[in-house]
C-alpha positions as CSV (number, residue, x, y, z in Angstrom):
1,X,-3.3,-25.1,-57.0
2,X,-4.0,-25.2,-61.1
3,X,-2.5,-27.6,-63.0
4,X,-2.9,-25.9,-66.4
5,X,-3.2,-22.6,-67.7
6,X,-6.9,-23.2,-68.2
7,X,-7.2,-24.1,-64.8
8,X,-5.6,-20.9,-64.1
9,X,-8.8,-19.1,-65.5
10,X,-6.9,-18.3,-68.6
11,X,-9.7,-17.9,-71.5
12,X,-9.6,-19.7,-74.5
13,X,-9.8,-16.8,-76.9
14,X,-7.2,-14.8,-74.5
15,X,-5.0,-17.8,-74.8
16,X,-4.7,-18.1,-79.0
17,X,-5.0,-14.4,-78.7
18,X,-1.3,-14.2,-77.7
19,X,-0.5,-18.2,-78.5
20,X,2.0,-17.0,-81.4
21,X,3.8,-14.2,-79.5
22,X,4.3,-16.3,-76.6
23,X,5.6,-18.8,-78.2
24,X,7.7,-16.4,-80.3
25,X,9.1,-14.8,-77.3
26,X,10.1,-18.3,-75.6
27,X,12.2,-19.3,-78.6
28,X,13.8,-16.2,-78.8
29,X,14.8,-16.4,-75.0
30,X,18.5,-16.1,-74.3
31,X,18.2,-19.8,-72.4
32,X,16.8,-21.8,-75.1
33,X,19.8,-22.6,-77.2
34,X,21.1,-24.6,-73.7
35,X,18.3,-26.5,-73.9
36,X,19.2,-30.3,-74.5
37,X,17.5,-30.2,-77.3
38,X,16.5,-27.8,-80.2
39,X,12.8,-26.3,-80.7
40,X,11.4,-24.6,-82.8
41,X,8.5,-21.6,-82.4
42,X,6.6,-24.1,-83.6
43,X,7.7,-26.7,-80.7
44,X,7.2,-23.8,-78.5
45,X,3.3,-23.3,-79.6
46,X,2.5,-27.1,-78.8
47,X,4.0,-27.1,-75.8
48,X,2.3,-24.1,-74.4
49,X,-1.1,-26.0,-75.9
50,X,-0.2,-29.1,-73.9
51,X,0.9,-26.6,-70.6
52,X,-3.3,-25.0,-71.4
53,X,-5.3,-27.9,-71.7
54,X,-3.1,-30.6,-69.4
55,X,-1.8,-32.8,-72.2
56,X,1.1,-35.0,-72.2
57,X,4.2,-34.2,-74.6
58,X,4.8,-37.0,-77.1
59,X,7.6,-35.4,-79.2
């Protein structure tokens, strides 16, 4: 089983292709505000970097 998106067999180019409107469209997601804590798109776009390459979050 993958363990990241790249893994996946998710392209580069294809990923930060659609990087911004994923990102945009998991802010704007009716659960996020329950989240325990706020994000931002831009929160959104590093995580989804860290979820494609297999990186920790630090923030």
């Amino acid at each position: 089983m993958p363990l990241t998106v790249k893994e996946f067999g998710v392209g580069e180019a294809e990923f930060e292709k659609h990087l911004n409107q994923i990102a945009a469209g998991a802010f704007e997601d009716p659960c996020t505000p329950s989240n325990p804590r706020e994000v931002s798109v831009e929160d959104m776009k590093k995580i989804y970097i860290a979820a494609y390459n297999g990186d920790k979050i630090n923030f």
